[in-house]
Structures are given as C-alpha cells and as structure tokens.
C-alpha positions in Angstrom: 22.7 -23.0 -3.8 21.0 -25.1 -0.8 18.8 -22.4 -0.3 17.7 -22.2 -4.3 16.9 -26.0 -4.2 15.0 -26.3 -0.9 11.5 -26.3 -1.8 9.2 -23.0 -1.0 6.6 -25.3 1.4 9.8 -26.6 3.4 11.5 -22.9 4.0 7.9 -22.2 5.3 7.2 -24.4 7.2 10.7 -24.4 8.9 10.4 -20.6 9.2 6.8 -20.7 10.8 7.8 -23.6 13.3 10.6 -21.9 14.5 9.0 -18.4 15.2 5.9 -20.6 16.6 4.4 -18.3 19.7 1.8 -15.4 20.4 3.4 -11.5 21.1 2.7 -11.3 17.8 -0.5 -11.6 15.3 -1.5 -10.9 11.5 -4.1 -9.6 10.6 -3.9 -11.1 7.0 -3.4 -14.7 7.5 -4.4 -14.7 10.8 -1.4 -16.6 12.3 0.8 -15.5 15.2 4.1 -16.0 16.2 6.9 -15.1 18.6 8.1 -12.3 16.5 7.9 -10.7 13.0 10.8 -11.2 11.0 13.5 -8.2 10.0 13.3 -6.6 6.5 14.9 -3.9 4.6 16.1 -3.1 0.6 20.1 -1.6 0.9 21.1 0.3 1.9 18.2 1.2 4.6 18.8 -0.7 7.4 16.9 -4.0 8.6 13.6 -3.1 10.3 12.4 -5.3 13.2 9.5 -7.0 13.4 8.2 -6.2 9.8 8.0 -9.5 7.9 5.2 -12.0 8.5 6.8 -15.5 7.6 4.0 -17.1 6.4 2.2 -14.0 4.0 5.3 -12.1 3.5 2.8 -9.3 4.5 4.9 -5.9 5.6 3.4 -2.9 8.2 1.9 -1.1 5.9 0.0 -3.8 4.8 -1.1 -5.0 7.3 -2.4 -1.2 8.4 -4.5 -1.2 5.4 -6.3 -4.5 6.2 -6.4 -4.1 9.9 -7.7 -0.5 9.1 -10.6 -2.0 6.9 -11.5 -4.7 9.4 -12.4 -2.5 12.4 -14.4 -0.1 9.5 -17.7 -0.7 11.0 -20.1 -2.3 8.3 -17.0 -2.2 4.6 -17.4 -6.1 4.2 -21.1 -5.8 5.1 -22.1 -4.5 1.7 -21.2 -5.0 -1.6 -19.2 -2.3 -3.2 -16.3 -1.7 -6.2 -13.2 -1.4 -5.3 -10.3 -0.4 -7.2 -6.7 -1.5 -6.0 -3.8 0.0 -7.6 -0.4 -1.8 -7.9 -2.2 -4.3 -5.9 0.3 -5.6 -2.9 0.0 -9.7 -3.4 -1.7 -10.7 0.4 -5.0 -8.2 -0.5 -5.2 -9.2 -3.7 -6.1 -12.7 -2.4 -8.4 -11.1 0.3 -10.3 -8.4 -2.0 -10.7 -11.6 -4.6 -11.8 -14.0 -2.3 -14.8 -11.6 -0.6 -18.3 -12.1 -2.0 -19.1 -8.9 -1.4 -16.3 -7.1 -3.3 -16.3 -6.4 -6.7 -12.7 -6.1 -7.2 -10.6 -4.3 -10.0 -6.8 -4.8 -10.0 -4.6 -2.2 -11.9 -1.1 -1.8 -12.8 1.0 -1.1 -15.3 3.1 -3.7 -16.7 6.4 -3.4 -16.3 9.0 -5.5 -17.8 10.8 -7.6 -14.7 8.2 -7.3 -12.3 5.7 -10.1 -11.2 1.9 -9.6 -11.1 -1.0 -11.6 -9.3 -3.0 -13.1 -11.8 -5.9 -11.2 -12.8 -4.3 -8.1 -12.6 -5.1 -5.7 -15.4 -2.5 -3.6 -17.5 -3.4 -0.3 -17.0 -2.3 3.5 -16.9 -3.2 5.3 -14.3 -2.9 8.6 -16.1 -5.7 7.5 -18.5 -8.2 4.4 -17.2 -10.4 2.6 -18.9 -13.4 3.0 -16.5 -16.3 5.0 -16.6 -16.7 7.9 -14.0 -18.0 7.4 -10.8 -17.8 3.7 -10.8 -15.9 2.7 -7.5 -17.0 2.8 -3.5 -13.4 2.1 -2.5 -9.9 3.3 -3.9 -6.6 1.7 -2.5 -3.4 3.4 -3.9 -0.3 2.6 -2.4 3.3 3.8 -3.2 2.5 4.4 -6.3 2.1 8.1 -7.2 6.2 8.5 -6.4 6.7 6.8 -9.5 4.4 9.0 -11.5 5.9 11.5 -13.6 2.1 13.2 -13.9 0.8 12.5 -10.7 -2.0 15.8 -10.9 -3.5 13.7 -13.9 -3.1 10.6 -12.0 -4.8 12.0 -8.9 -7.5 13.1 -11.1 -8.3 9.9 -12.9 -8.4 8.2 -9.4 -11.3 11.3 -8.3 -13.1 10.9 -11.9 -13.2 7.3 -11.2 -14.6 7.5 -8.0 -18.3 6.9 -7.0 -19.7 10.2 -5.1 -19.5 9.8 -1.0 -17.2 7.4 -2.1 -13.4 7.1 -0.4 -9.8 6.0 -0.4 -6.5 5.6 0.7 -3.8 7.3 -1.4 -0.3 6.7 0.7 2.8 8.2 -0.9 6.4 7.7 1.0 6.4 11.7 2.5 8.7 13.7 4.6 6.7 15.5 7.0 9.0 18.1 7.9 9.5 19.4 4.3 6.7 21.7 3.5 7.1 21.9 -0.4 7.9 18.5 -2.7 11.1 17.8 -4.5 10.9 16.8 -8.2 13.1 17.6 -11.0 11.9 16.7 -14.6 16.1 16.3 -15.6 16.8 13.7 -12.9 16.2 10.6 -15.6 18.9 8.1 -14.3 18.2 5.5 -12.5 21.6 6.3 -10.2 20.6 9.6 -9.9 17.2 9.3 -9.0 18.1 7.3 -6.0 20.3 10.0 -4.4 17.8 12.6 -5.2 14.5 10.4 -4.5 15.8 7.5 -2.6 14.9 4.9 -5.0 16.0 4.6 -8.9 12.2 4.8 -9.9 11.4 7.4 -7.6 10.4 10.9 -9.8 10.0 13.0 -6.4 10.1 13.1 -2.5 6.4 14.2 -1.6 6.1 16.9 1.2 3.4 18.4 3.4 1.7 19.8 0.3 1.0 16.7 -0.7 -2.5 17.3 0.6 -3.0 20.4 -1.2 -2.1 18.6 -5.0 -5.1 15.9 -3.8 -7.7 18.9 -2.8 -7.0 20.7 -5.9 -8.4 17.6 -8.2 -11.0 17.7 -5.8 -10.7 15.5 -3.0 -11.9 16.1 0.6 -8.7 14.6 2.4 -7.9 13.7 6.1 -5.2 12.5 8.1 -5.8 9.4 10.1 -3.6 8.8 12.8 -5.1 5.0 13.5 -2.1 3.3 13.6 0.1 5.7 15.4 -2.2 6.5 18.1 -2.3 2.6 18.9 -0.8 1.4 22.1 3.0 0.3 22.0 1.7 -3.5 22.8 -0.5 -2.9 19.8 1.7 -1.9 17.1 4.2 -4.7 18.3 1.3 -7.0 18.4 0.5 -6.6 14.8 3.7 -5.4 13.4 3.1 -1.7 12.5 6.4 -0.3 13.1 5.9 3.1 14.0 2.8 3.4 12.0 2.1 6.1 9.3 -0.9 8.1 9.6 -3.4 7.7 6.6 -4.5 10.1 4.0 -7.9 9.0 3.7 -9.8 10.9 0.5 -13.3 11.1 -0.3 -15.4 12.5 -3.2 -18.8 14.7 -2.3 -22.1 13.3 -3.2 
C-alpha cells in the first residue's frame, strides 16, 4: 500500500540518490550511478546490473542506442526510420532528433500500454509504401508472430535500398533448427514449450536463413560481446548479445 501511494517523482528520486556514483553509465539518459539495479519476470532469475533507475532502460536497450551512437555519421543525416514495438526510452530519443523521421508501429493489444504516437499496425500487412525507410529497429517481436516469413518480408518491402536494420529475436544458439508448433495455443502451454505464454516458437541458428530467403543480406555483430569486461559493466550489457544487422541491396 505505502509503495502504491508514494508518488512516482519521490521513488525516483530516492532510488537515484541512493545509487548516486560512477562504475556505471547510460547511455540513454546519460546519468551514472554506483550500480544498475537487478531485474527479471518469474520465474527466470534476477539479473544484475540490468535496470537503469532513472529510464528503466534494460541491456538490450541500451545496446541498440549505444550501438547507434558510435555509428559514424546515423544522426548526421536525415533518414526514416521505422521502430517496431517501440521500447519507451527510444521512442523519446528517435522523436526528439531533428534529423529522424520517425514511424512507431505496434499492434494494439488489449492490456498493454503504448507511448503516445504510436500507430496500430500489423506487421504482416503495413500500410507504407515500398522502399520508404533508411533504418528498421525490430526488437523481440517476430517470437510472437505466428507468420513471421510474411512479417520478415513486409519489413524487406518496406525498406529503402542500401538501407539496414536490426531484427533481434530471443535465439538459442546451439539449436540448429527452430521450434514451433501451430497446436501449442495456450497460453500455459506456450510457456513451457516457448518460455513465455505469447511466445509461438524458440528461434534457432536458422534463423538467419528465414531472413536471407525474403531477401536480406544479414550479419552478425558481435559489438557488444567483444567489449571489455569494464565495458559491459560500465554500461550495463550483461553478457551482450551479438546483433543481426540486415540490409537490403541497392
């Protein structure tokens, strides 16, 4: 109860005080602090050092930004981007640049909370014309996909030639083929099979191949796990996750 009637600015500032220091840094709201705080969803356990306390930004997150940041020259010139299921913290950041034209997708869902400005949209069918965007960010979204070929190709038609992205999908590494099953529908049972009720598969190493057959040139980037062990503490990464970067051909 004290903790539902303490106002949001007090929690904050309480939270941010007491962390107050400098091992660690984000790249999002630019603050820094003794540590990042734990977070996990049950029954995975509590990961340390994941939680900014004053964005709410997690590691991935703050692997996409960071990423974009040392891009030589992405916020030097105006571009479209496209940002699907768009994670609160970068939403701000896209909308706020001069320089991006920014185009915020989702689709609806009823109990879920969107940043305003975000448009109600199927990936499986957009309402943009082809070859329209410089810059695609997808992430965590394609799991929860039943037809994630036609999603995968929407995002290429969409896509400006010698344009790129960055499609993450939660993937096991050491399973070559991935796990879907069109008669898991439960919510209960989707979580044991998938790991999460809303989950329609577990995405293995041929993930790559479903994005080159729509027609992407993909690559792994291993930018965030090739970082010093100062570095991804410093900023919160975890372990990092390398990134499949896609690109269209001119």
């Amino acid at each position: 109860m004290i903790k539902k009637i303490i106002p949001a600015r007090i929690k904050l500032a309480v939270r941010s005080k007491a962390l107050t220091g400098n091992n660690v840094e984000c790249p999002i709201c630019e603050n820094t602090f003794i540590t990042f705080l734990p977070f996990g969803i049950s029954p995975a356990p509590m990961r340390a050092n994941a939680l900014c306390p004053v964005c709410n930004s997690l590691e991935r997150t703050r692997i996409f930004w960071k990423y974009l940041l040392d891009k030589p020259d992405f916020f030097d010139s105006k571009k479209e981007v496209l940002h699907v299921a768009p994670e609160r913290k970068l939403f701000e950041k896209f909308k706020a640049n001069p320089m991006i034209s920014y185009f915020p997708v989702d689709l609806f869902t009823e109990g879920y909370k969107y940043p305003e400005g975000t448009i109600n949209m199927d990936i499986t069918q957009m309402e943009f014309p082809e070859n329209k965007f410089d810059f695609i960010l997808c992430s965590h979204v394609l799991e929860h996909v039943p037809n994630d070929t036609l999603a995968m190709s929407e995002l290429y038609r969409v896509l400006k030639p010698g344009g790129w992205g960055i499609l993450q999908v939660p993937i096991e590494m050491d399973r070559e083929q991935t796990y879907e099953d069109d008669s898991i529908t439960s919510p209960e049972e989707r979580k044991i099979a998938f790991g999460q009720f809303d989950h329609v598969r577990v995405y293995g190493r041929d993930y790559i191949k479903r994005l080159e057959y729509v027609g992407f040139a993909v690559e792994l980037d291993d930018y965030s796990i090739q970082l010093s062990a100062h570095d991804k503490f410093r900023y919160g990464f975890g372990q990092g996750e390398s990134l499949f970067i896609v690109r269209k051909s001119k």
